[in-house]
N, C-alpha and C positions, 0 to 999 in steps of 0.2 A: 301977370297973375302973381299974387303974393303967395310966397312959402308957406305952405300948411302949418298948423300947430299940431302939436303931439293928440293922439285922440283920447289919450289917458291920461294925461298931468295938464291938457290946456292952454299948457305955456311957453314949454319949450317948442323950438323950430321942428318938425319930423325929417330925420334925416333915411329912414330906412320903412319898408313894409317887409312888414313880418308876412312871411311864407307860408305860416300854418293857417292865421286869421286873415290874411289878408288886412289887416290894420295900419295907419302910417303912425309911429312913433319916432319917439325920442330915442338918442341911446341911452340915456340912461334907465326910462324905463322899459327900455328892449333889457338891459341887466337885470333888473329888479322880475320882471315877468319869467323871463328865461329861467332866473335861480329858482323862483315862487313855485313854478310848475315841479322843478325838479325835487321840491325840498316835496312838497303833493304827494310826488310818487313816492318819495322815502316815507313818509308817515304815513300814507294809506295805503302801502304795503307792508308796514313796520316789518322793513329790512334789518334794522342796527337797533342796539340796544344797547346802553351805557357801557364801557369799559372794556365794547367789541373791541378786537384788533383787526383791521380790516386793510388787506392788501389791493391795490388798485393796478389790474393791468395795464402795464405801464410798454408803446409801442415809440411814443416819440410822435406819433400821427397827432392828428388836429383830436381824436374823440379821445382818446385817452388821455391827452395834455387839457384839452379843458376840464376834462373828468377829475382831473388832479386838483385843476383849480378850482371847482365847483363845490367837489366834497370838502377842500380846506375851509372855502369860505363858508359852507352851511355850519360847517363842524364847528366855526367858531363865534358865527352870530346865532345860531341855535342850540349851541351849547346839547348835541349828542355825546359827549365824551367818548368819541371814537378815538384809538391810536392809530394812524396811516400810515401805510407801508406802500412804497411802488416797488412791484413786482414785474422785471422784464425778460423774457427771454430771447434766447441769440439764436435764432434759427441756421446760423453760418450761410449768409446769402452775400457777397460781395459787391460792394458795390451800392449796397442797398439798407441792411442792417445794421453794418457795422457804421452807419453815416448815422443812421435813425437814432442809434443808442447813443451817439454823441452828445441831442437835444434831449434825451431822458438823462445825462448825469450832468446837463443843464439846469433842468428842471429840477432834480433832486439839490439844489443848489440854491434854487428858486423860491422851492414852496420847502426848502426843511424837513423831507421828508428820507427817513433810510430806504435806500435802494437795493434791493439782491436783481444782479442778474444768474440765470441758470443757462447752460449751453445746451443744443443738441448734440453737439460733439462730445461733452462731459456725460449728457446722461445715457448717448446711445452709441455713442462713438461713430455717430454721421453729422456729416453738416448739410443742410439743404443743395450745396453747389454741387458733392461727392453725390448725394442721391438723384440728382438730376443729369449730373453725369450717367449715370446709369439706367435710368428710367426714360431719360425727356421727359417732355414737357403734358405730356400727355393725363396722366395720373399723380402727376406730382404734388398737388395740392392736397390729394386723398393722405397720403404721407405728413405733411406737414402739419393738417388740419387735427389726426390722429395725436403726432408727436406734441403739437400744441398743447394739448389739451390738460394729457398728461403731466406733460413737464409745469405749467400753471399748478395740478395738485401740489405736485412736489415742491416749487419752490415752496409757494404756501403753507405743506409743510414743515419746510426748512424755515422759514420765518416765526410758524410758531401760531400762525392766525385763525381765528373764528370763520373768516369770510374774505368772498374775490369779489372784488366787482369789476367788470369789464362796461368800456364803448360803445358797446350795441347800441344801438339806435333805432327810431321807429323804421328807417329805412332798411334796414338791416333787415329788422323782422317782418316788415312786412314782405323783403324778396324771397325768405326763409321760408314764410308761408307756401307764396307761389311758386315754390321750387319743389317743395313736398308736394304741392296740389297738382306738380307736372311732372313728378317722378312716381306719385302713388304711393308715398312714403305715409302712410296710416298712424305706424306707431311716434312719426316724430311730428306730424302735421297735431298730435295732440298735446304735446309738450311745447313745442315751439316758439309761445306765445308767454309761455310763463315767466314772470319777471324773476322768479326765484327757484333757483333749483337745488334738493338736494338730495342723497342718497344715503344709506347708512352707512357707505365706506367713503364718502368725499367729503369734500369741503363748500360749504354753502358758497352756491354763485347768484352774482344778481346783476342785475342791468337796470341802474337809477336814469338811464337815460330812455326808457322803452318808449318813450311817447315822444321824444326831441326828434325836431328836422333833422335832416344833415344841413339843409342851408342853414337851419339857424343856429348850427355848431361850428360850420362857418363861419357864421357872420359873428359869432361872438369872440371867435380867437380872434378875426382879422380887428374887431373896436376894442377887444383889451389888448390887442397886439401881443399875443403868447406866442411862444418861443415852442413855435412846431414842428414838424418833417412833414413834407405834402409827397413826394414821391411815391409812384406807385409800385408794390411789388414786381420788379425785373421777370418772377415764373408765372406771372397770374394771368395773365393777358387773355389767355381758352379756357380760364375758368366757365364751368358752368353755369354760376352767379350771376352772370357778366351777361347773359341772355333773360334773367327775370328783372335786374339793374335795370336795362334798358328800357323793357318793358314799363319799367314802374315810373319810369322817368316820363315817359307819353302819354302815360295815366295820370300824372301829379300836374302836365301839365296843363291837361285838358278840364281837371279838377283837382283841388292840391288837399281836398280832402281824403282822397284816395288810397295814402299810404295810412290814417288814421282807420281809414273804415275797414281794408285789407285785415290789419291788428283784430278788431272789434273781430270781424267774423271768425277768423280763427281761432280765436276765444271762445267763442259761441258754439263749435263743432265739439259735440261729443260721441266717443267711440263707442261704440255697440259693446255690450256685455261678451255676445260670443268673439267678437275681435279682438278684444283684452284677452281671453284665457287661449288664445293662439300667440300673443306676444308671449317672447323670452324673458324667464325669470333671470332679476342680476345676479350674478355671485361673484366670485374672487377670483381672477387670476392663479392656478395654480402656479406657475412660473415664475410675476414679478411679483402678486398681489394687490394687483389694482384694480378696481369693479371693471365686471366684464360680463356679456351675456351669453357665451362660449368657455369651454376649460382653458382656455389661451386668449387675453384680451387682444383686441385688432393689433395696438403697438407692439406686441410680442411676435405676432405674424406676420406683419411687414418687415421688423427688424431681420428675422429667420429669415425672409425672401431675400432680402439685400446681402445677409451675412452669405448666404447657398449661394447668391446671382441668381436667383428667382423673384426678384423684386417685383415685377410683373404679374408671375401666377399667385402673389400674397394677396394682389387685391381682388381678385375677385371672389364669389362666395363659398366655392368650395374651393381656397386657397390652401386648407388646413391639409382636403384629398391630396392635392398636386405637393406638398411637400412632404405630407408623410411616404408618398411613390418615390419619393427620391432617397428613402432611405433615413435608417436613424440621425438624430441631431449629433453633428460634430461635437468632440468634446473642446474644441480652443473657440466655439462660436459664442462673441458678445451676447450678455445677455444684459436687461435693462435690472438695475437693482432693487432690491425687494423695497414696496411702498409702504410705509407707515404712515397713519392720519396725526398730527399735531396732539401732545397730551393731552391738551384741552376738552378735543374731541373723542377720545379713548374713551374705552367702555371703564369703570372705576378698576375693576381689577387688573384690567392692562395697565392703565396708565402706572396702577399703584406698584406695580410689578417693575416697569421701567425706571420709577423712580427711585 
């Protein structure tokens, strides 16, 4: 039987089927459709806007190294006049992060782009290995997933930038979905889906990749041959995730539309009027000053748990009870330092006041 021809160009030999279409192509126009799609989502979302400065979570993994390469290349055959930044942080995991960051100041080498990494050790005075020494394995992602998030603002705005874009993937969102749809989580099963997020104390995040495979993020680093870290987190292994992952994985196979239509519906779910005015309004961290929907954002009160050695009663809901029982906060306990948003983003008076 003669080798197929590409079902898009005619010409070339097809050396791959794309995963989402089921189609057999070429590679090259596996590149061309791959970028097309994702350039789709930046323009019918209109994410960026000329002369954005826009940070790119940067992990060393396959989604954020293509991510690197993808926005370099739209940014400079479509002429968005983005400035890029990869933004990485060092969770302190051995063994495991400090390998991964090796290929981000690779890659910062690569695509020419400035790198900040930020620590959790710098920003909290814990490293992931110290917190798991003391937690296990149990909660430990609740920690990490918290401090994450955080420390992204802050590099962010220590770099100075408009906007984050992170990895995420259709796969991603669509196990996000079914993890909210199995925990009962309301307020985030309505968010969840959204390619752009932003609040009046953070910094715009987006995810250009919401509709990408993971196979065919995949499959693109393996045909441009990018300089990635495939290793998986050393604490993740009892993640939660790792039960809707699976799940999704028997679903994409039995139909591989699955993680697209997953997306779709929770896009399509919306919350009841009286559910909304039962969610928590945001406000600020009295403590660090970071958007929070309690007087104490969650990364203040896991910090306290670990600072006491109550790391444990921090996470659950009434974390806030079980440490105020234990008595006033120490005065030598770390605290996380006070968050400012990027000048950029300041309100006129603040910024002009800083300046």
């Amino acid at each position: 039987m003669p080798p197929r021809t590409c079902a898009l160009c005619n010409e070339a030999r097809a050396i791959l089927k794309r995963p989402k279409t089921g189609q057999q192509i070429c590679k090259d126009c596996f590149f061309y459709v791959f970028e097309t799609e994702v350039h789709n989502t930046i323009t019918e979302a209109r994410l960026f806007k000329r002369g954005d400065r826009v940070a790119i979570g940067a992990s060393g993994g396959k989604d954020s190294t293509v991510l690197a390469h993808v926005m370099k290349t739209l940014n400079e055959r479509y002429d968005y006049g983005l400035e890029l930044f990869l933004l990485s942080i060092d969770e302190g995991i051995t063994g495991y992060r400090d390998d991964s960051l090796e290929t981000v100041k690779r890659n910062q080498q690569q695509y020419d782009m400035p790198l900040k990494i930020l620590s959790y050790d710098e920003l909290y005075g814990w490293t992931m290995d110290a917190i798991v020494s003391q937690v296990g394995k149990k909660n430990n992602c609740t920690f990490c997933g918290v401090f994450r998030r955080q420390a992204l603002d802050r590099g962010a705005a220590i770099l100075n930038v408009d906007h984050i874009v992170t990895g995420h993937n259709a796969d991603d969102i669509a196990e996000t979905v079914l993890m909210n749809i199995m925990r009962g989580d309301i307020a985030r099963l309505g968010r969840c889906t959204s390619i752009c997020t932003q609040g009046e104390d953070t910094i715009k995040r987006s995810k250009p990749f919401k509709y990408a495979y993971e196979k065919e993020i995949v499959m693109y680093a393996y045909f441009k041959k990018l300089d990635y870290f495939s290793t998986e987190c050393i604490y993740s292994p009892d993640a939660y995730r790792g039960h809707a992952r699976a799940f999704l994985k028997d679903l994409e196979a039995a139909r591989p539309s699955a993680i697209i239509d997953i997306i779709h519906s929770g896009e399509a779910f919306e919350i009841k009027e009286d559910v909304k005015a039962t969610q928590k309004i945001q406000q600020t961290c009295k403590r660090c000053g970071y958007m929070s929907s309690n007087a104490l954002c969650k990364a203040c009160t896991l910090l306290e748990g670990l600072e006491r050695g109550m790391a444990q009663a921090a996470v659950t809901d009434r974390a806030r009870k079980k440490l105020d029982a234990n008595g006033p906060l120490p005065e030598n306990i770390r605290q996380i330092p006070l968050f400012k948003l990027p000048q950029s983003l300041q309100p006129v008076g603040v910024a002009e006041h800083h300046s």
